[in-house]
N, CA, C and O atoms as CSV, one atom per row, in Angstrom:
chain,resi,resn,atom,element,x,y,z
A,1,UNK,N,N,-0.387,-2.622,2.205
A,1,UNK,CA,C,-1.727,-2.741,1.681
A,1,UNK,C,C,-2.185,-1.375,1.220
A,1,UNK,O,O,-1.721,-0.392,1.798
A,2,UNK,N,N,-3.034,-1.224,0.255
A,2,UNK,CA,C,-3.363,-0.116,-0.555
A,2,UNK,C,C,-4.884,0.066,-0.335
A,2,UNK,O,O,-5.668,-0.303,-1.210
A,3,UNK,N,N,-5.290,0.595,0.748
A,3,UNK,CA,C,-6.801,1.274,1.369
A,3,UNK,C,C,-7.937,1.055,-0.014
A,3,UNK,O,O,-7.719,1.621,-1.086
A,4,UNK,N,N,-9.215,0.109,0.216
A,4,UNK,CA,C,-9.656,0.101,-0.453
A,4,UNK,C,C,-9.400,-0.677,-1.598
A,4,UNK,O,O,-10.195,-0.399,-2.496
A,5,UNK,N,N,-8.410,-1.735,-1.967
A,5,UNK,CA,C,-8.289,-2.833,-2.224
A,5,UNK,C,C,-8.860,-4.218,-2.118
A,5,UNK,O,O,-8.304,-5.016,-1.364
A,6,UNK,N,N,-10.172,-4.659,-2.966
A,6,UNK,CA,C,-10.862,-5.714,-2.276
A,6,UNK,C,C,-10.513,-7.180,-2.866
A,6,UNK,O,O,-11.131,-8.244,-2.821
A,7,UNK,N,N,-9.590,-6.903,-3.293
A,7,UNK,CA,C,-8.697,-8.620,-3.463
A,7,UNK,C,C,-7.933,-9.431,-3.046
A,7,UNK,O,O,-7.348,-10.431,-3.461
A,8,UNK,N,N,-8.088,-8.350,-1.348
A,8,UNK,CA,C,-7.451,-9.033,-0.574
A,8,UNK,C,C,-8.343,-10.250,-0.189
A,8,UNK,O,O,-9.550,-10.069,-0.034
A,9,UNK,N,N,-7.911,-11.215,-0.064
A,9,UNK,CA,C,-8.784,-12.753,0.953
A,9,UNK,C,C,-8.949,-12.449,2.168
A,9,UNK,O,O,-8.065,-12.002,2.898
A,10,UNK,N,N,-10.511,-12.748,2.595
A,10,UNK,CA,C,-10.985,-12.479,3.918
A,10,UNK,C,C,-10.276,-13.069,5.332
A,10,UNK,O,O,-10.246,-12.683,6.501
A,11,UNK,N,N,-9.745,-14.172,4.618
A,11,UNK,CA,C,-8.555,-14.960,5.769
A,11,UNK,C,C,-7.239,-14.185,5.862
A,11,UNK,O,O,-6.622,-14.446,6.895
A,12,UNK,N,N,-6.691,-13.361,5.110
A,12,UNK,CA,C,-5.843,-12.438,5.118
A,12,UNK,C,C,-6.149,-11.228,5.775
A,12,UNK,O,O,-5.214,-10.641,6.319
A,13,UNK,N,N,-7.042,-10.845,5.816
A,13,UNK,CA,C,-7.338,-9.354,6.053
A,13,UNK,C,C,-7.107,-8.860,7.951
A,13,UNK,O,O,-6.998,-7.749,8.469
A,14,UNK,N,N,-7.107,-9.885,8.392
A,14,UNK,CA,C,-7.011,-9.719,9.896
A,14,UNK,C,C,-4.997,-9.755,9.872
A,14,UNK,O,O,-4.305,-8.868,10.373
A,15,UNK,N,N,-4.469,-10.966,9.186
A,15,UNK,CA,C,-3.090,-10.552,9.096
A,15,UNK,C,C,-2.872,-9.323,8.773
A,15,UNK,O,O,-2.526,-8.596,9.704
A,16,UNK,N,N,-2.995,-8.710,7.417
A,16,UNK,CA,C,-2.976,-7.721,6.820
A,16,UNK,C,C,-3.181,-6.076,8.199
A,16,UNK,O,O,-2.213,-5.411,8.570
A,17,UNK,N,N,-3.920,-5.949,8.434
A,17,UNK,CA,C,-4.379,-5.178,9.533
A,17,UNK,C,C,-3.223,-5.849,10.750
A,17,UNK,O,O,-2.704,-4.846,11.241
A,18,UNK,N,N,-2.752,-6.823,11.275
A,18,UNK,CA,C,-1.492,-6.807,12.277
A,18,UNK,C,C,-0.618,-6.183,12.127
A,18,UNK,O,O,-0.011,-5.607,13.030
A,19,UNK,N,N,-0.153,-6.132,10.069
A,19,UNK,CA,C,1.216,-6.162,9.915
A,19,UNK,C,C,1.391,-4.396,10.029
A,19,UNK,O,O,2.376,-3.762,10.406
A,20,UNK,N,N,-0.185,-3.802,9.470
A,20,UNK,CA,C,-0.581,-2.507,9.444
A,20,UNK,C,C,0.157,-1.365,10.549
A,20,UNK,O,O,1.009,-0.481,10.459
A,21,UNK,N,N,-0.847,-2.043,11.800
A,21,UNK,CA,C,-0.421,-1.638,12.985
A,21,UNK,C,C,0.714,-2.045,13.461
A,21,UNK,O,O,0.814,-1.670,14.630
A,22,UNK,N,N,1.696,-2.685,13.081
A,22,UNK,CA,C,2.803,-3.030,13.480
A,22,UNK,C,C,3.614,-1.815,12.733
A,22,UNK,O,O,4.316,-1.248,13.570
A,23,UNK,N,N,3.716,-1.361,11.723
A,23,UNK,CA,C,4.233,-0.105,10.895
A,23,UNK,C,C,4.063,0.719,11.306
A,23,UNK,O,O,5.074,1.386,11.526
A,24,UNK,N,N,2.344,1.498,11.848
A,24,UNK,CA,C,1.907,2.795,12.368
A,24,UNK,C,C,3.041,2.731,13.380
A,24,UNK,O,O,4.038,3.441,13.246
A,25,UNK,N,N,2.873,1.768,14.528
A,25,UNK,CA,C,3.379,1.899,15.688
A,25,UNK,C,C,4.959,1.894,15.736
A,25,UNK,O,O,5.603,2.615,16.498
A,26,UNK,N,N,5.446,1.109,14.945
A,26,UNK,CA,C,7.021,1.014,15.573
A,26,UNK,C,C,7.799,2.052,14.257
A,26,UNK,O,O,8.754,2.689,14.703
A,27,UNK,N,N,7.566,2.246,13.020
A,27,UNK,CA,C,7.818,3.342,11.795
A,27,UNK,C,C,7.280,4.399,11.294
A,27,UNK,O,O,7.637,5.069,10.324
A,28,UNK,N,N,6.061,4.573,12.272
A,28,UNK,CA,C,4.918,5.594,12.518
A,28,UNK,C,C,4.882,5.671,10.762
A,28,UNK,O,O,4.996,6.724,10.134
A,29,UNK,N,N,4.726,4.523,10.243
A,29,UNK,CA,C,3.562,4.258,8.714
A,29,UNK,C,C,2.291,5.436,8.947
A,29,UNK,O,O,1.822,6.152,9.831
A,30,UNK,N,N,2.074,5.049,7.320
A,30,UNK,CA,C,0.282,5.668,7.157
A,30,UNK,C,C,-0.089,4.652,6.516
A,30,UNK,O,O,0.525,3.767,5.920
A,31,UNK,N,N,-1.521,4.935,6.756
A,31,UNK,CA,C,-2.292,3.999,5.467
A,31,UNK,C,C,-2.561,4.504,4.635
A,31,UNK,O,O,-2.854,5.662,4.933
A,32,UNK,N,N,-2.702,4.202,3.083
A,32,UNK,CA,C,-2.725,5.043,2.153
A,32,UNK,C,C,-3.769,4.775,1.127
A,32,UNK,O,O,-3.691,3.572,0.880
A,33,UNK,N,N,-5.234,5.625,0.012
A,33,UNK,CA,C,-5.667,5.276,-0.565
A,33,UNK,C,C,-4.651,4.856,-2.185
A,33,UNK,O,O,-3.516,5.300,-2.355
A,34,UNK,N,N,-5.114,4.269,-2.844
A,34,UNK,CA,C,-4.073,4.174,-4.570
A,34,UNK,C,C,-4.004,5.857,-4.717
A,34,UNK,O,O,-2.879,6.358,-4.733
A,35,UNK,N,N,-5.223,6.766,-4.828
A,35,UNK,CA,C,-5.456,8.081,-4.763
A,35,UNK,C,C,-4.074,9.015,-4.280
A,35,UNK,O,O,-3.320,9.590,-5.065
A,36,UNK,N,N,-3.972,9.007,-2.995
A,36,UNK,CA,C,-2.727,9.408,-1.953
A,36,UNK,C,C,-1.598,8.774,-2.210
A,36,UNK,O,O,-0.635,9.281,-1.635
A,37,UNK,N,N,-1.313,7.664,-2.994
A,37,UNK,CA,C,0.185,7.001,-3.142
A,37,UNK,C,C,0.324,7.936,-4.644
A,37,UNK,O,O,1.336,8.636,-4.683
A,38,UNK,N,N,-0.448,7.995,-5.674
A,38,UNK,CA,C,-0.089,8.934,-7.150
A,38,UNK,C,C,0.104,10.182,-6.580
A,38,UNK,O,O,1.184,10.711,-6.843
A,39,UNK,N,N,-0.776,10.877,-5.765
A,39,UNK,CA,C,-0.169,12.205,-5.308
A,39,UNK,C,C,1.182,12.329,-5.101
A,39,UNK,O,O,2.073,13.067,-5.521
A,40,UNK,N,N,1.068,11.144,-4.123
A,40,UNK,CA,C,2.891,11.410,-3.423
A,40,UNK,C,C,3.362,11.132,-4.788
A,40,UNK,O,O,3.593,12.142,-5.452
A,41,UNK,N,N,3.535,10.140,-5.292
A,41,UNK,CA,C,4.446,10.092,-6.185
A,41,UNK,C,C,4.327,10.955,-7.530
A,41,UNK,O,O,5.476,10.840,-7.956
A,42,UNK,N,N,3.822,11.540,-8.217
A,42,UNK,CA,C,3.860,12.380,-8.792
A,42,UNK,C,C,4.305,13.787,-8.348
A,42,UNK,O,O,5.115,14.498,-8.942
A,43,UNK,N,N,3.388,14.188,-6.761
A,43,UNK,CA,C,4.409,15.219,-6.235
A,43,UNK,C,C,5.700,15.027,-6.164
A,43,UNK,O,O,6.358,16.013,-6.497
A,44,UNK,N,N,6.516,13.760,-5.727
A,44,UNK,CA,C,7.792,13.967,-5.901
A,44,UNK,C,C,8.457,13.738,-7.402
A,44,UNK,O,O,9.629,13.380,-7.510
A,45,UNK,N,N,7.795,13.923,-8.294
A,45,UNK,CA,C,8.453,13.959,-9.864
A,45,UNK,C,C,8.457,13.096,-10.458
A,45,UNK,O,O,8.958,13.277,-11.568
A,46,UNK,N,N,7.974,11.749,-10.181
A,46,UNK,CA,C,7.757,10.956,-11.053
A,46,UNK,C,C,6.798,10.745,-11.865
A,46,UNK,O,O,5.874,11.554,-11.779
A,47,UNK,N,N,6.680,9.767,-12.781
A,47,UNK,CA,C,5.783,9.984,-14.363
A,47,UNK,C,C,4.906,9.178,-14.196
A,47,UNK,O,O,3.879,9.468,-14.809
A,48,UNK,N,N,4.867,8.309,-13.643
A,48,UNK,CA,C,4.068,6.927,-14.031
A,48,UNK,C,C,4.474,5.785,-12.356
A,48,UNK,O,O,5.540,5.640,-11.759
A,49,UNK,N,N,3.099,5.192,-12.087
A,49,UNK,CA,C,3.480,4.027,-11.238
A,49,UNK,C,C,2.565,3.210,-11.656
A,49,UNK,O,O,1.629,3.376,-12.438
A,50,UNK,N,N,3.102,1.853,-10.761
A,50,UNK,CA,C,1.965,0.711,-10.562
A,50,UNK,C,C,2.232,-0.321,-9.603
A,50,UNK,O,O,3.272,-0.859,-9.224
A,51,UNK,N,N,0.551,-0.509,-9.196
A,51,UNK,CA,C,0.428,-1.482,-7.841
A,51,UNK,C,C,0.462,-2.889,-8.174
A,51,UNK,O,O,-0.283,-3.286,-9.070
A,52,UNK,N,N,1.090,-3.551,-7.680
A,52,UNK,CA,C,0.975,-5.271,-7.729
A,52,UNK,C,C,0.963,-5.476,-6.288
A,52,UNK,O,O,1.923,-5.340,-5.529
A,53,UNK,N,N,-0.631,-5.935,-5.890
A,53,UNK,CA,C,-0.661,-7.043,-5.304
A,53,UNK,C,C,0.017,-8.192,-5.002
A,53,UNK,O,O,-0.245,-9.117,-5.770
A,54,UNK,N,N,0.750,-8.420,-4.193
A,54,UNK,CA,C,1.579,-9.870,-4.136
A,54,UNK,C,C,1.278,-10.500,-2.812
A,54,UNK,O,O,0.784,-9.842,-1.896
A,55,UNK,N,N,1.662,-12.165,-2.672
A,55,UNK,CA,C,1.666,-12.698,-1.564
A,55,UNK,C,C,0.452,-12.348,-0.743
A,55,UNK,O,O,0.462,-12.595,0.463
A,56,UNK,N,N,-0.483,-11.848,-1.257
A,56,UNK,CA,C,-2.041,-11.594,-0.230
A,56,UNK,C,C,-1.742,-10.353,0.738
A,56,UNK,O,O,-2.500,-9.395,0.888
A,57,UNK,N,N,-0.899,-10.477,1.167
A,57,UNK,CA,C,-0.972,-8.658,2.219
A,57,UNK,C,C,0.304,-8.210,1.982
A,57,UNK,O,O,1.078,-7.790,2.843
A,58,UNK,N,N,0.563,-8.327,0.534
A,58,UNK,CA,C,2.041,-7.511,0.316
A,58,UNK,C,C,1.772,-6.787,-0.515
A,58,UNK,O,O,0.665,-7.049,-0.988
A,59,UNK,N,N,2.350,-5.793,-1.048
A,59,UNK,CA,C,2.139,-5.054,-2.207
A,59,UNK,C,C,3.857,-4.543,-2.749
A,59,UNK,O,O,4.760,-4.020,-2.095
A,60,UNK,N,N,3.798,-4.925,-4.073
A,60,UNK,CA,C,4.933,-4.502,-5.032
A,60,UNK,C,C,4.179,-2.968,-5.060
A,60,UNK,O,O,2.996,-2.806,-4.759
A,61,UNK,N,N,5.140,-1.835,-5.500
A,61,UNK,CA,C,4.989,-0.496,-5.734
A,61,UNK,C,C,6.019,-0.253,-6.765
A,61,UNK,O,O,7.208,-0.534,-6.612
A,62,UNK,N,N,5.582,0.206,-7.670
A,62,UNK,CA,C,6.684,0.721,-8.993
A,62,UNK,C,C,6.627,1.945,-8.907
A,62,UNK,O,O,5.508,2.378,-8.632
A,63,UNK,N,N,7.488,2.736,-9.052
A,63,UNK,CA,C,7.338,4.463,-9.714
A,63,UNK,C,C,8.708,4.534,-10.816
A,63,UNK,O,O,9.791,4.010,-10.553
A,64,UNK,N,N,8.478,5.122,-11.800
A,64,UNK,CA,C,8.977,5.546,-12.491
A,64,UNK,C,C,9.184,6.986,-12.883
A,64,UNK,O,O,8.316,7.856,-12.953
A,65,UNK,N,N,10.767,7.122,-13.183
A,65,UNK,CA,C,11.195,8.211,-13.550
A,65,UNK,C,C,10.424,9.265,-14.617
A,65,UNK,O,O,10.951,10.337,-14.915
């Protein structure tokens, strides 16, 4: 999930937040604004990304070369 995203469905959002804390805790995840995901990815050299929303608390992530 991408912080500040409000298209998530309110019936989702309590899943969404399980699957969250299930990442922090067992892959020590972050949560991230769209803001903080272009940083990273531009700091590491790439040109261009984009977010897709999928499946309600999934998110596709593109970066390009």
């Amino acid at each position: 999930m991408v912080l500040g995203n409000q298209s998530l469905d309110e019936k989702l959002r309590g899943v969404q937040y399980a699957f969250d804390m299930e990442m922090m805790v067992s892959l020590t995840g972050k949560e991230r604004t769209e803001e903080e995901f272009a940083k990273l990815f531009f700091d590491a050299g790439f040109s261009s990304y984009h977010i897709n929303p999928i499946l309600g608390t999934r998110a596709l992530i593109q970066v390009y070369p």
